[in-house]
TITI-337263 format. One record per atom (N, C-alpha, C): x, y, z negated; residue number from 0. Coordinates in Angstrom, 1 decimal, padded with zeros to 4 digits, always signed. Layout:
// residues N
+--------+--------+--------+-----+
!      u !      v !      w ! num !
+--------+--------+--------+-----+
!      X !      Y !      Z ! NUM !
...
+--------+--------+--------+-----+
// end
This chain:
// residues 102
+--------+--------+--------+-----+
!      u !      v !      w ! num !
+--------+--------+--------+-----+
! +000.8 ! -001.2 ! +000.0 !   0 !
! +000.0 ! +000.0 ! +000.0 !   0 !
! +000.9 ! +001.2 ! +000.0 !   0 !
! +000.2 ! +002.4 ! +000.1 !   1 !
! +001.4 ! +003.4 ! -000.1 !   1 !
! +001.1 ! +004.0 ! -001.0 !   1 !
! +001.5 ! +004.8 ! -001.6 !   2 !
! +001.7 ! +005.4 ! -003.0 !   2 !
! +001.5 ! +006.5 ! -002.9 !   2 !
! +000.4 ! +007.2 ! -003.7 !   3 !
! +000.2 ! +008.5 ! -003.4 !   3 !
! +001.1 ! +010.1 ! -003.9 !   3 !
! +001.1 ! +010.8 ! -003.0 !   4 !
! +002.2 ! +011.8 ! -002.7 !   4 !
! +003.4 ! +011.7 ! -002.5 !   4 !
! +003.6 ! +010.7 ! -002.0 !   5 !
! +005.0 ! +010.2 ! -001.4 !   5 !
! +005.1 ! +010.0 ! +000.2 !   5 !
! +003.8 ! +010.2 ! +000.7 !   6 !
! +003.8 ! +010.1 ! +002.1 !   6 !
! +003.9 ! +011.3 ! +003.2 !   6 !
! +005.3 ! +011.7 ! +003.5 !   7 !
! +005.6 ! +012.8 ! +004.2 !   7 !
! +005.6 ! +013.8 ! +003.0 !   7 !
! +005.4 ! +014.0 ! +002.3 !   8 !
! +005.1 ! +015.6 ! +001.4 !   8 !
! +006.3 ! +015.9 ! +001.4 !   8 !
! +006.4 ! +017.6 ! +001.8 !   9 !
! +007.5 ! +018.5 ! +001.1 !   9 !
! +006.8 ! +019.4 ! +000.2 !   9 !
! +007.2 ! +019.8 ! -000.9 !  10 !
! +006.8 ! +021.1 ! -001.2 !  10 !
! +007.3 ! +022.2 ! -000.6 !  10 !
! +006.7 ! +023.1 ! -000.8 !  11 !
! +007.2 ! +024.8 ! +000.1 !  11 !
! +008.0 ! +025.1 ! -001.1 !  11 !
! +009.0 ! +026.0 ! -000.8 !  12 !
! +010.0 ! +026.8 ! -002.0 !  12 !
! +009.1 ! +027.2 ! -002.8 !  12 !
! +008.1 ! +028.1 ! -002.8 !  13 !
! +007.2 ! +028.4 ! -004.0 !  13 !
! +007.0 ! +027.6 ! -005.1 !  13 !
! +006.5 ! +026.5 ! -004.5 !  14 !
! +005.9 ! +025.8 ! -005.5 !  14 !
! +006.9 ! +024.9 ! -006.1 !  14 !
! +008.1 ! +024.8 ! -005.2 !  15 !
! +009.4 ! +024.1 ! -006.3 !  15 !
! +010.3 ! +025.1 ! -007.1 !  15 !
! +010.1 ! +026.1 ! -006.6 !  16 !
! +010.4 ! +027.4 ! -007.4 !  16 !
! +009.8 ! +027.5 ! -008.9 !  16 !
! +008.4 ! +027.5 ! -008.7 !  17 !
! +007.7 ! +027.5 ! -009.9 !  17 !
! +007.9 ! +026.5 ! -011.0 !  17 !
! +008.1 ! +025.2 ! -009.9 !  18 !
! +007.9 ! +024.1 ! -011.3 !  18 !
! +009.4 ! +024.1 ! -011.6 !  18 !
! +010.3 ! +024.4 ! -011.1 !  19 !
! +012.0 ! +024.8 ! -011.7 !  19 !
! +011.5 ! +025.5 ! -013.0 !  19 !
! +010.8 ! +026.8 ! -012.7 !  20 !
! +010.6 ! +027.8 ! -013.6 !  20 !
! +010.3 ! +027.1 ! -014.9 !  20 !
! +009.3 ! +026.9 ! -014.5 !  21 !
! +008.2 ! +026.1 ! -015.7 !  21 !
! +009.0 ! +024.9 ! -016.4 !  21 !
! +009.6 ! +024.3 ! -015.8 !  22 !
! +010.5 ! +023.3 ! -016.3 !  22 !
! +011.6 ! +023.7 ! -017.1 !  22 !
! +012.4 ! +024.9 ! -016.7 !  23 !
! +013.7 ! +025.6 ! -017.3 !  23 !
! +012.8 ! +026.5 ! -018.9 !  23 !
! +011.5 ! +027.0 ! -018.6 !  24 !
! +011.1 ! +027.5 ! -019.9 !  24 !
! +010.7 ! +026.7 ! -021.1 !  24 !
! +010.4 ! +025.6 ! -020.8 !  25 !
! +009.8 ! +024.3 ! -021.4 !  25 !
! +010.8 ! +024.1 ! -022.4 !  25 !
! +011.8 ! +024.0 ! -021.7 !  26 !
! +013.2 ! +023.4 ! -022.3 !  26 !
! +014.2 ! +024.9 ! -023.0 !  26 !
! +013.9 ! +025.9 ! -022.5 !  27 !
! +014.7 ! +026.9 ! -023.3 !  27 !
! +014.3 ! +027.9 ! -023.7 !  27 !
! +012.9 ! +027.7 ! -024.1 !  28 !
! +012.2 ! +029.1 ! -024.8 !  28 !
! +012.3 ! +029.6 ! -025.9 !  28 !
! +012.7 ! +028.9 ! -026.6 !  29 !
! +013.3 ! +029.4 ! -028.2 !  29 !
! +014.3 ! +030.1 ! -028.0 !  29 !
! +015.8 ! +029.6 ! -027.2 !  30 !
! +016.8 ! +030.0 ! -026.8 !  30 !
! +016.3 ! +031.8 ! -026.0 !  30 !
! +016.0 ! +031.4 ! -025.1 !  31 !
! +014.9 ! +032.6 ! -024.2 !  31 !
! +014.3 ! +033.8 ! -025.1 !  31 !
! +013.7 ! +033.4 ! -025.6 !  32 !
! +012.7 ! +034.3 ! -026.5 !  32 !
! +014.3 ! +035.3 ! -027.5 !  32 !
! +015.0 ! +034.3 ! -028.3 !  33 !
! +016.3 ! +035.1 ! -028.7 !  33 !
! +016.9 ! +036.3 ! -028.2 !  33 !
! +017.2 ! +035.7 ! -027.1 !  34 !
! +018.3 ! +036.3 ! -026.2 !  34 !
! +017.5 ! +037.4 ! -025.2 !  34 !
! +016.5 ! +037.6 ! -025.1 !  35 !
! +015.5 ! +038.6 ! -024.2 !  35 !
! +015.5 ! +040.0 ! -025.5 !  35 !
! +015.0 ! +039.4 ! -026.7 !  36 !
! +015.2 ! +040.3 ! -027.7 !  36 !
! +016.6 ! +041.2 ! -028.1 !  36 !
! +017.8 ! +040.2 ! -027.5 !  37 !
! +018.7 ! +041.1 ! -027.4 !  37 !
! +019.6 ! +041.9 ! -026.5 !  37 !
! +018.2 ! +041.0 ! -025.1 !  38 !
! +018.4 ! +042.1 ! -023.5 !  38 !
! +020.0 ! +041.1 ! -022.8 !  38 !
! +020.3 ! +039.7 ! -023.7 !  39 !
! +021.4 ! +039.2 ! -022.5 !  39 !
! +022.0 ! +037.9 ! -023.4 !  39 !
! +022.4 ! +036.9 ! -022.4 !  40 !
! +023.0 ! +035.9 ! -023.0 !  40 !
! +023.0 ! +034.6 ! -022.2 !  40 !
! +023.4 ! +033.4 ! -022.1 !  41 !
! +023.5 ! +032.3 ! -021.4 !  41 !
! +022.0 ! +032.1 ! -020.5 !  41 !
! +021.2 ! +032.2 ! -021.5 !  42 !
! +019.7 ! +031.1 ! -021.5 !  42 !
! +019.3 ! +032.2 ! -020.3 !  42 !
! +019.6 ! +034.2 ! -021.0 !  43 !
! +018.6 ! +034.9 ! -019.5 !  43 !
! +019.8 ! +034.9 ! -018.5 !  43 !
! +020.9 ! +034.7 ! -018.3 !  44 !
! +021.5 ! +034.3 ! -017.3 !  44 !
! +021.2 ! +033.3 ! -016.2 !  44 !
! +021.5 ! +032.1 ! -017.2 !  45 !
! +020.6 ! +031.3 ! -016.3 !  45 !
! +018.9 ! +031.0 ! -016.0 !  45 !
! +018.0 ! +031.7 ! -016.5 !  46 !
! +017.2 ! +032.3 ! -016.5 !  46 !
! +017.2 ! +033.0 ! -014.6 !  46 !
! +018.1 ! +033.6 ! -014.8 !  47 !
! +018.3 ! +035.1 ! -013.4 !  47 !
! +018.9 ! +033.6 ! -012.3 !  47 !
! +019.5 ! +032.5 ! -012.6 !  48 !
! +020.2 ! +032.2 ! -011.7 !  48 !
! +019.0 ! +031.0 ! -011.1 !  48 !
! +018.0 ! +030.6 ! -011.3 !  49 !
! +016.6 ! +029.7 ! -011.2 !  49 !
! +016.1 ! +030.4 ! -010.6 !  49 !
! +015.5 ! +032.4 ! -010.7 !  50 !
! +014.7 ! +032.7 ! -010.2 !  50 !
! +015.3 ! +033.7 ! -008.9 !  50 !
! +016.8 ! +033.2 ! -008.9 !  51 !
! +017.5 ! +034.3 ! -007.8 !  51 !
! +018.0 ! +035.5 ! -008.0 !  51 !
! +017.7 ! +036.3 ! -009.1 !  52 !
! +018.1 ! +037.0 ! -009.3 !  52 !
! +019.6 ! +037.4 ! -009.1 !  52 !
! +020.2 ! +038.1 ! -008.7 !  53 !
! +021.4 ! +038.8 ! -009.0 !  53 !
! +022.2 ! +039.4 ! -009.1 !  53 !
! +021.2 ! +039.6 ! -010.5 !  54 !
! +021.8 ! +040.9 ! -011.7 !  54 !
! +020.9 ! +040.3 ! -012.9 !  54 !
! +021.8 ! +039.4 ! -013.6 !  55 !
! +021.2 ! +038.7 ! -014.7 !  55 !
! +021.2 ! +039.9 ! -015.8 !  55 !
! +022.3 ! +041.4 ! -015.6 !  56 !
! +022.1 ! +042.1 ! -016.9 !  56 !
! +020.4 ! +043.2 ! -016.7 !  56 !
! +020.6 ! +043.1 ! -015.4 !  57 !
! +019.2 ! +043.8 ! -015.3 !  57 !
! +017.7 ! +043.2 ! -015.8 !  57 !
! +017.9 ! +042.1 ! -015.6 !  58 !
! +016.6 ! +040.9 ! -016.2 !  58 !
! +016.9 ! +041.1 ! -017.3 !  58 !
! +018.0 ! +041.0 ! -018.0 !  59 !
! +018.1 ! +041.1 ! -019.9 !  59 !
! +017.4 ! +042.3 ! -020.1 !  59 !
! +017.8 ! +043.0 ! -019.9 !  60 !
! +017.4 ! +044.3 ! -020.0 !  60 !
! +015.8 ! +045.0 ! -019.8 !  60 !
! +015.3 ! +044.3 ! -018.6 !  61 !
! +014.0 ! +044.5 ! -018.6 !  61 !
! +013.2 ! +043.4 ! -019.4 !  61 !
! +013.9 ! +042.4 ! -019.8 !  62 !
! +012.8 ! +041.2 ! -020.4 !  62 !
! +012.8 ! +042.1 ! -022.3 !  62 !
! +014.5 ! +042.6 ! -022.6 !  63 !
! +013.9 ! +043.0 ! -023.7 !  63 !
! +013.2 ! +044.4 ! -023.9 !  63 !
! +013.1 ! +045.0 ! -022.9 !  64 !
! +012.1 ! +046.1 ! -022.6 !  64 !
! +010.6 ! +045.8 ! -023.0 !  64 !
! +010.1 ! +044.5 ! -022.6 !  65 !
! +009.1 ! +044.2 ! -022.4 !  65 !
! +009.0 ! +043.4 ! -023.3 !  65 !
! +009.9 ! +043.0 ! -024.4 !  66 !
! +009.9 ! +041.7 ! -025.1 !  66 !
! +008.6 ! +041.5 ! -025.9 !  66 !
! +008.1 ! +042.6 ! -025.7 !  67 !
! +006.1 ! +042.1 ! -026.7 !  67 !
! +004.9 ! +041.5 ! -025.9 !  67 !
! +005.7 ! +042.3 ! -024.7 !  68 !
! +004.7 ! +041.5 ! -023.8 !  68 !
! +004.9 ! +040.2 ! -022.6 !  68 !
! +006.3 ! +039.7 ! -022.9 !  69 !
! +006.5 ! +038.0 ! -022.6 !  69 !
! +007.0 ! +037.1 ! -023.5 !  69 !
! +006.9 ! +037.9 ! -024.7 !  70 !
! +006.5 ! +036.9 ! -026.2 !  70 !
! +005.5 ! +037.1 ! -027.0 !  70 !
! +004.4 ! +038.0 ! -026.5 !  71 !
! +003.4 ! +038.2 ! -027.5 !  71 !
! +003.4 ! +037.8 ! -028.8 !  71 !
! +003.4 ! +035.8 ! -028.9 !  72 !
! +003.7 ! +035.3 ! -030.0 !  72 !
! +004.4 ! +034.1 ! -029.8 !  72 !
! +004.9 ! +033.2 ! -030.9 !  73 !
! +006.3 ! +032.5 ! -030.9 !  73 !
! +005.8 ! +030.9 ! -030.3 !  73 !
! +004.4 ! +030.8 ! -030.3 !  74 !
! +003.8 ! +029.6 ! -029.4 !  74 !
! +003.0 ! +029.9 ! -027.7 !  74 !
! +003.9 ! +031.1 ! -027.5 !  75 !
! +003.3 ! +031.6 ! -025.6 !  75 !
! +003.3 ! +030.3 ! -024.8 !  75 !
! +002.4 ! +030.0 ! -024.0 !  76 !
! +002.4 ! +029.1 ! -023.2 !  76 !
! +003.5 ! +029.4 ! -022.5 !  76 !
! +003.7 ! +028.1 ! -021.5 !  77 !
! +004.6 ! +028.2 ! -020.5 !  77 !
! +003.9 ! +029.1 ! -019.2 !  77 !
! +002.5 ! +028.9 ! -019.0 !  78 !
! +002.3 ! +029.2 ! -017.4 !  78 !
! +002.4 ! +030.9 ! -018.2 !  78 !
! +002.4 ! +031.5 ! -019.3 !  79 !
! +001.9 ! +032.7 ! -019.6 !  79 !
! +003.2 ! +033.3 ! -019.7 !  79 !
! +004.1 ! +032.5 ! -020.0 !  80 !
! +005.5 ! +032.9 ! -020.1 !  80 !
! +005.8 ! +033.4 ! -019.1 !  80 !
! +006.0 ! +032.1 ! -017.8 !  81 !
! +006.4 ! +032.5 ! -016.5 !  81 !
! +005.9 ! +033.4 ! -015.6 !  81 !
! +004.3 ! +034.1 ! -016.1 !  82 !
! +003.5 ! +034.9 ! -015.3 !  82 !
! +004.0 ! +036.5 ! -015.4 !  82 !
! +004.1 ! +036.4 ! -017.2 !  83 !
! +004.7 ! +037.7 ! -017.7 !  83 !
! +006.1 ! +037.9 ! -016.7 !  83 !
! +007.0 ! +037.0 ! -016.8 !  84 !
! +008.1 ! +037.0 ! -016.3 !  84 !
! +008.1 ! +037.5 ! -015.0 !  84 !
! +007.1 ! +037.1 ! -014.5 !  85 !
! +007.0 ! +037.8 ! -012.9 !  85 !
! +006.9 ! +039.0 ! -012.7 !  85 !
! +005.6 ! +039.1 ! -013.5 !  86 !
! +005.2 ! +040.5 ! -014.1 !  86 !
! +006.0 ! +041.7 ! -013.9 !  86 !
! +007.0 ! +041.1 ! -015.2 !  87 !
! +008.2 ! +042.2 ! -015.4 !  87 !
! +008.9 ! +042.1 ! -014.2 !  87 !
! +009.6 ! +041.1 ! -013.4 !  88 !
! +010.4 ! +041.6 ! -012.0 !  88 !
! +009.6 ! +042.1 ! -011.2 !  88 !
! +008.1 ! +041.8 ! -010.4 !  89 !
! +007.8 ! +042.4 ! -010.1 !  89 !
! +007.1 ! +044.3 ! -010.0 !  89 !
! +007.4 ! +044.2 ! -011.7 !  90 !
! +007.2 ! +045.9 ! -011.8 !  90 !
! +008.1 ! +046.8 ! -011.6 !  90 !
! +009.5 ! +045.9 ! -011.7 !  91 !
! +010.5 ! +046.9 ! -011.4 !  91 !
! +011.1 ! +046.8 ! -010.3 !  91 !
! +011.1 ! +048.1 ! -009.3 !  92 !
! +011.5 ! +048.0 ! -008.0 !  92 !
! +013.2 ! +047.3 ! -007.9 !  92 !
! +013.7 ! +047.8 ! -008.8 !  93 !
! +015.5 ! +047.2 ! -008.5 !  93 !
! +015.8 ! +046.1 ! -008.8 !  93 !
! +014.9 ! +045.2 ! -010.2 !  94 !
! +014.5 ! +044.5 ! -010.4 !  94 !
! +014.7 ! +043.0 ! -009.1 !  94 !
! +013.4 ! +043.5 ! -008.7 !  95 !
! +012.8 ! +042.9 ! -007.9 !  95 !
! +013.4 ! +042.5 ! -006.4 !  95 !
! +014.1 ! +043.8 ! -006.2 !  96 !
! +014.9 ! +043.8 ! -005.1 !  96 !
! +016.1 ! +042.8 ! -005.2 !  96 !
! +016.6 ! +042.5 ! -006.4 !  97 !
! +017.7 ! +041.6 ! -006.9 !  97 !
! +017.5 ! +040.2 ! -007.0 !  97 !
! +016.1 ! +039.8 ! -007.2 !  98 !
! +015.3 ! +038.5 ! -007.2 !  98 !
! +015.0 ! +038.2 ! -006.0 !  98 !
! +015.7 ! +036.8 ! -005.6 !  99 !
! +015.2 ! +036.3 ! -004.1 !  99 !
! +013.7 ! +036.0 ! -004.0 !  99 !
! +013.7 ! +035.1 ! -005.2 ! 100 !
! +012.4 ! +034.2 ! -005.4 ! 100 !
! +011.2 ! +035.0 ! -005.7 ! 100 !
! +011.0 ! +036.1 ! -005.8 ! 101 !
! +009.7 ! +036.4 ! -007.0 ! 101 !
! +009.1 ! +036.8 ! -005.9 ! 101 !
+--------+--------+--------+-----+
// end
C-alpha cells in the first residue's frame, strides 16, 4: 500500500520554514525568553540564523524592545511565540529587510 504523505510531497519553503521555527522555539524558549530580555546571546542568534536573518544584533534588540509582547507570560504558546516573532520583523523595515524568510 502506500503510506500517506509520502507520495511525491514537497513542502514549499514556507511551511518548512515555519515548522523549523516552531520546532527551534519548542526546544529553546526558556533560553529565548532570557536572552530577548537582554536584547542578545546564542539562543537569538541562532534564532536570526533559522529565520534568515542577517543581523542577529538587530533581532536582539527589537525582540527585547518588544519583550512584553512576545512573552506576554512565561507559558506563551509556540504558534503565539512565532506569530509575535514575525510580528516584530515584520514591523521593522530594517529588520525585515535583513530577514530572508519572514
Amino acid at each position: 500500500g502506500i503510506s500517506s504523505g509520502t507520495s511525491n510531497c514537497v513542502e514549499d519553503g514556507a511551511v518548512a520554514q515555519n515548522k523549523a521555527l516552531d520546532m527551534y522555539l519548542d526546544s529553546n524558549k526558556v533560553a529565548l525568553a532570557s536572552e530577548s530580555a537582554r536584547g542578545n546571546g546564542d539562543t537569538v542568534a541562532n534564532l536570526a540564523a533559522v529565520l534568515g536573518c542577517s543581523d542577529s544584533a538587530l533581532l536582539g534588540s527589537a525582540l527585547q524592545k518588544n519583550y512584553s509582547n512576545v512573552f506576554p507570560t512565561q507559558s506563551v504558546s509556540t504558534n503565539d511565540l512565532s506569530s509575535s516573532i514575525k510580528n516584530v520583523i515584520s514591523s521593522d523595515a530594517s529588520l525585515a529587510a535583513s530577514c530572508s524568510t519572514i
